[in-house]
Structure formats: C-alpha cells, structure tokens
C-alpha positions in Angstrom: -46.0 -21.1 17.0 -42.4 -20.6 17.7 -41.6 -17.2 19.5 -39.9 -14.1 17.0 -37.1 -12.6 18.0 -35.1 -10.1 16.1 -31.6 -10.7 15.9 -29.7 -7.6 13.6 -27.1 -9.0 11.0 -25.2 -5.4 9.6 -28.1 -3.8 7.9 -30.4 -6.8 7.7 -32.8 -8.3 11.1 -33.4 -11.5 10.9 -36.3 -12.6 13.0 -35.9 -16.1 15.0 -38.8 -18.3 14.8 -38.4 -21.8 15.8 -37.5 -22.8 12.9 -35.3 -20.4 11.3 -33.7 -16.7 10.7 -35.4 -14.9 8.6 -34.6 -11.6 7.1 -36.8 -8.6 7.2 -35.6 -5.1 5.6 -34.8 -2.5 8.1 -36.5 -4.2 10.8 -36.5 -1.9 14.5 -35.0 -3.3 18.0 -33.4 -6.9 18.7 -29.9 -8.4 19.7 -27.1 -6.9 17.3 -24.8 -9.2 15.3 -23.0 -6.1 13.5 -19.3 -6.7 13.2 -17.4 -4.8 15.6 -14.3 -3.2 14.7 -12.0 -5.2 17.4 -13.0 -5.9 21.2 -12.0 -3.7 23.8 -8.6 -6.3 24.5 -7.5 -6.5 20.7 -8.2 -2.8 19.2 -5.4 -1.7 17.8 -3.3 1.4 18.9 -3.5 3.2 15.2 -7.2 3.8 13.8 -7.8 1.7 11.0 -7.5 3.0 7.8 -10.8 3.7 5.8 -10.7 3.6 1.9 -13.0 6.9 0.5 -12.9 5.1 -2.8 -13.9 2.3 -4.6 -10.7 1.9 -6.3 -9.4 1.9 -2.8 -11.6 -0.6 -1.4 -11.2 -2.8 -4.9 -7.4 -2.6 -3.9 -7.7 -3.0 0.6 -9.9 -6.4 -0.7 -6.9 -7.4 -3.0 -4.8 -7.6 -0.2 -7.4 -8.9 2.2 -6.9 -12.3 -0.7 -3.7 -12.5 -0.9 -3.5 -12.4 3.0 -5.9 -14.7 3.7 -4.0 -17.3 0.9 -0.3 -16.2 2.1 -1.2 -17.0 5.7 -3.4 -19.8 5.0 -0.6 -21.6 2.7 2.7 -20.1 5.0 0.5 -19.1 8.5 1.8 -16.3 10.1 5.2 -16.4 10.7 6.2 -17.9 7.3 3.9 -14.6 5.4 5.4 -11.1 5.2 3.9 -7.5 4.0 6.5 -8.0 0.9 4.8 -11.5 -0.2 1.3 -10.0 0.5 2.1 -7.0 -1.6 3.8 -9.7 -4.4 0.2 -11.9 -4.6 -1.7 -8.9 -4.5 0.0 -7.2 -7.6 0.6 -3.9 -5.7 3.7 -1.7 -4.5 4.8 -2.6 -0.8 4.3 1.0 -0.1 0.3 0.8 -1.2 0.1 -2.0 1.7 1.0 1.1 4.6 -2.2 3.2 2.7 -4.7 0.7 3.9 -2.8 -1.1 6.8 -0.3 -0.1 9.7 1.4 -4.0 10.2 1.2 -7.5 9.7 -0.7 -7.8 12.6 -3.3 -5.4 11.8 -4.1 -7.5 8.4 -4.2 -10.9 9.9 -6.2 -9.6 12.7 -8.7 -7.4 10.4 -8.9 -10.9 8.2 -10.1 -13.2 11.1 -13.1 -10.3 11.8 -13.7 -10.5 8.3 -13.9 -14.2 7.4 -15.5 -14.8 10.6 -18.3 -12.0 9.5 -19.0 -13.1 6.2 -19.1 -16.3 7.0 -22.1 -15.8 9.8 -23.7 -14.0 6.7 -23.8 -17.3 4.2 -25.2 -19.2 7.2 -27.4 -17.1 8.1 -28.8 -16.4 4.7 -28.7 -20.3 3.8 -30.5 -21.1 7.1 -33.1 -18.4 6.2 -34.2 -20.3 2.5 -35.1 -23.5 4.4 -38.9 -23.1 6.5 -38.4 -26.5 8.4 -35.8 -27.1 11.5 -34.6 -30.5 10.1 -33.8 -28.6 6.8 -32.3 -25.3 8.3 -30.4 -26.7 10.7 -28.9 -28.9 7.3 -28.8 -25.7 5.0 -26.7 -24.2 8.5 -24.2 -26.7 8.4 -23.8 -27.0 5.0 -23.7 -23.5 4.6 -20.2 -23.6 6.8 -18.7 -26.6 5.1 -19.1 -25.1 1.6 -17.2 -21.5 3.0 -14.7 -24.3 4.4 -14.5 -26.0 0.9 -14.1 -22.2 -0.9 -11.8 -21.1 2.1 -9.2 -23.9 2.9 -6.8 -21.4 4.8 -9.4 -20.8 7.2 -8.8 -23.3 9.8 -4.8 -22.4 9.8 -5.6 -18.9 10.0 -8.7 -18.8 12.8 -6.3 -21.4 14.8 -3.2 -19.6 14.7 -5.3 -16.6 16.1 -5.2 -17.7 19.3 -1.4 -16.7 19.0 -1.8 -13.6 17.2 -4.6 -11.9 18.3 -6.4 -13.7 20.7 -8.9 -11.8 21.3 -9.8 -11.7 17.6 -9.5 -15.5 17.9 -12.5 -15.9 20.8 -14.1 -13.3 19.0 -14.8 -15.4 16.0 -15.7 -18.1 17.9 -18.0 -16.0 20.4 -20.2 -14.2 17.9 -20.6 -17.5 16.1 -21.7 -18.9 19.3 -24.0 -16.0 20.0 -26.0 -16.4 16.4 -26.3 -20.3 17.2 -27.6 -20.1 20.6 -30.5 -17.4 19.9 -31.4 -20.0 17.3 -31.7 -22.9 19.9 -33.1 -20.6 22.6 -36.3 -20.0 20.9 -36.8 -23.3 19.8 -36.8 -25.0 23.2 -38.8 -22.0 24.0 -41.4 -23.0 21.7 -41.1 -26.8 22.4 -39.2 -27.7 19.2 -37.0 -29.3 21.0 -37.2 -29.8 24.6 -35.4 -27.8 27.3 -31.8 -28.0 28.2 -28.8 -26.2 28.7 -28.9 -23.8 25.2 -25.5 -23.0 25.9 -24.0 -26.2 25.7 -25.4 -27.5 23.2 -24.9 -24.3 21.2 -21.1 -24.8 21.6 -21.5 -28.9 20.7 -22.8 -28.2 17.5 -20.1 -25.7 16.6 -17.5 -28.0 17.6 -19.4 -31.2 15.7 -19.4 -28.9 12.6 -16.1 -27.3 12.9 -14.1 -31.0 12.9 -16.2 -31.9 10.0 -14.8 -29.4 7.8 -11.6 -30.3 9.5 -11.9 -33.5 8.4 -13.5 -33.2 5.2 -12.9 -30.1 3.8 -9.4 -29.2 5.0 -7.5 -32.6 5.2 -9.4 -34.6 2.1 -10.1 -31.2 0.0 -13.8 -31.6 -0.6 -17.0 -31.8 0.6 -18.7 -34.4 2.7 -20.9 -36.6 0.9 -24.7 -37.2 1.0 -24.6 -40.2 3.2 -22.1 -38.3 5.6 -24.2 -35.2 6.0 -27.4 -37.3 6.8 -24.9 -39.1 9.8 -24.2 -35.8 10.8 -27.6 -34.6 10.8 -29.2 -37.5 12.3 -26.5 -37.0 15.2 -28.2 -33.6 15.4 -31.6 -33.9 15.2 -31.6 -36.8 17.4 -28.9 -35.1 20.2 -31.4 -32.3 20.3 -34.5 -33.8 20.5 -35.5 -32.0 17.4 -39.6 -32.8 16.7 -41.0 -33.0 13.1 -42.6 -30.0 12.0 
C-alpha cells in the first residue's frame, strides 16, 4: 500500500498515495498548497485591491488576459497600463480600481498562472489510478496549459527581473507539490530511494524544456511517440515499478 498523506490545494486536500493525488472534500490537517498572496521579499507596499463584486471580479480577470497576452507578446518593458487597458476594453482609470502599478499586475499574474496551473495538474494527475499513467496525465497536464498559455514562458522567465521573488515562488511551490508526490512513493517502494529532491527538480526541468521546445517554439503539442520518449525517460530514471 502506498502511504496517504494530505497535501491542501485552496479548498480541496488531496491525499498522496503512491500513486497519485487524490481529492477529498474538506479533508482536516496536511501540508498547505494555498496560494499565498506574495512572499515575505515580494509583498507589495499597497494592499491589493479586492473586488466586492462580480462585475468587479468579471472586469480585474479582463485585465488579468490582456496582461498575461500584452506581456507574453511585448514582455514587460515593451507592455504599458494604457495597452492593457486598450486589449481589455476598459478606461485606463478602471486599471487604478483593481491595481496600484504595472508591477503589481505582472507580479499578481505570475502567482496566478503559476496557481492555476498546479490546479490542472493536480486534478489531471488525480483521474489516472496507476503511477505510469499519472505521472503521464502530470506532464501532459502542463504541456496542454503551455499549448493554451504560450506567453507563459516569456512572462514566468522575465520574472526573475521583475519580481524575483514571485519568479522562485512559481517555481518553489511547483517543486513542493512534485516532491510530496515522489516522497511517498519511494516511501512505499514504488520506486526505490534516492534523493526526492533532485529528482523532484529533474523532472520539472525535463518537462519545462519540453514545452519549450514543443509548445512555445513549434506551437503545438508533442506528439504520441514523443510523450512515450519522454515518459520512458521517466519511468525508467526513476525506477518506477509496474503496478
């Protein structure tokens, strides 16, 4: 049996087997994955600026958008709060109601992307009952959010110059979710012992230049035979056993 341990997603737990995540309702105790609002290093000065509404949140994710495309297709430098406002369809002056700066919009958008997309692997990962097949539904999982979010490596990258904080941030918490994962199963013999760690940070970067190379620079998704490459590289580096 692999060991359970509960790792909280926002209001979801998802319980680590050996195999998996898997998602019990309201679930008590366990490591938290919550989003936080910023790290101590990169919280802003002003309080961010909460929407009471849903017309207000409707229009703070319209901007969110057309951020995440103005930086993704300009980066950072090349966007402004004026061609934000102008994608978005809204007054420059409704861009102060839900955002002090620039900064604060790129920065809030690297959290954000970086939290929802933890959320699709983590649910994806949770569908599939055997390791050979999670780990697959994982990576996959990250290259389709890739596919649907092609300013994602421009923006996460150009983090580092931003907000960096927010930038290891994104990278930390994604390491965090992995290496619970990977703990457990050399904990239940899945896949023998080794440095979790390392390997937890291999397999991020294996992924990550796959949708590099993929996704980003060839604008689509890797085929069949190049996901089973990838996987056997996987399941073989690990030592994964059959179930």
């Amino acid at each position: 049996m692999w060991p359970r341990q509960a790792l909280k997603y926002d209001s979801l737990t998802f319980s680590i087997d050996s195999r998996l995540l898997r998602a019990d309702q309201n679930e008590q105790g366990g490591i938290s994955m919550s989003e936080p609002v910023a790290s101590q290093a990169s919280k802003p000065l002003l309080a961010p600026i909460v929407p009471a509404t849903a017309r207000g949140k409707a229009t703070r994710r319209r901007l969110l958008i057309a951020a995440e495309q103005e930086f993704g297709d300009k980066g950072f430098h090349g966007s402004s709060v004026n061609s934000i406002t102008s994608r978005a369809d809204v007054g420059q002056g409704t861009f102060y109601l839900y955002f002090h700066s620039k900064e604060e919009i790129f920065s809030t958008l690297v959290r954000e992307i970086g939290h929802e997309m933890r959320k699709q692997i983590a649910v994806s990962m949770n569908a599939e009952p055997q390791p050979e097949a999670s780990l697959r539904a994982g990576v996959q999982a990250f290259l389709n959010f890739a596919q649907k979010h092609p300013g994602l490596f421009r923006i996460v990258e150009e983090s580092q110059f931003v907000d960096e904080p927010a930038h290891r941030d994104y990278y930390e918490h994604l390491g965090s979710g992995y290496q619970v994962a990977v703990d457990a199963a050399q904990a239940s013999g899945a896949i023998p012992s080794g440095n979790a760690e390392v390997r937890t940070w291999a397999i991020i970067g294996a992924t990550h230049f796959l949708g590099l190379r993929y996704c980003l620079w060839q604008g689509r998704l890797p085929t069949q035979d190049v996901m089973d490459e990838a996987l056997r590289f996987f399941t073989q580096g690990l030592g994964l056993r059959k179930a």
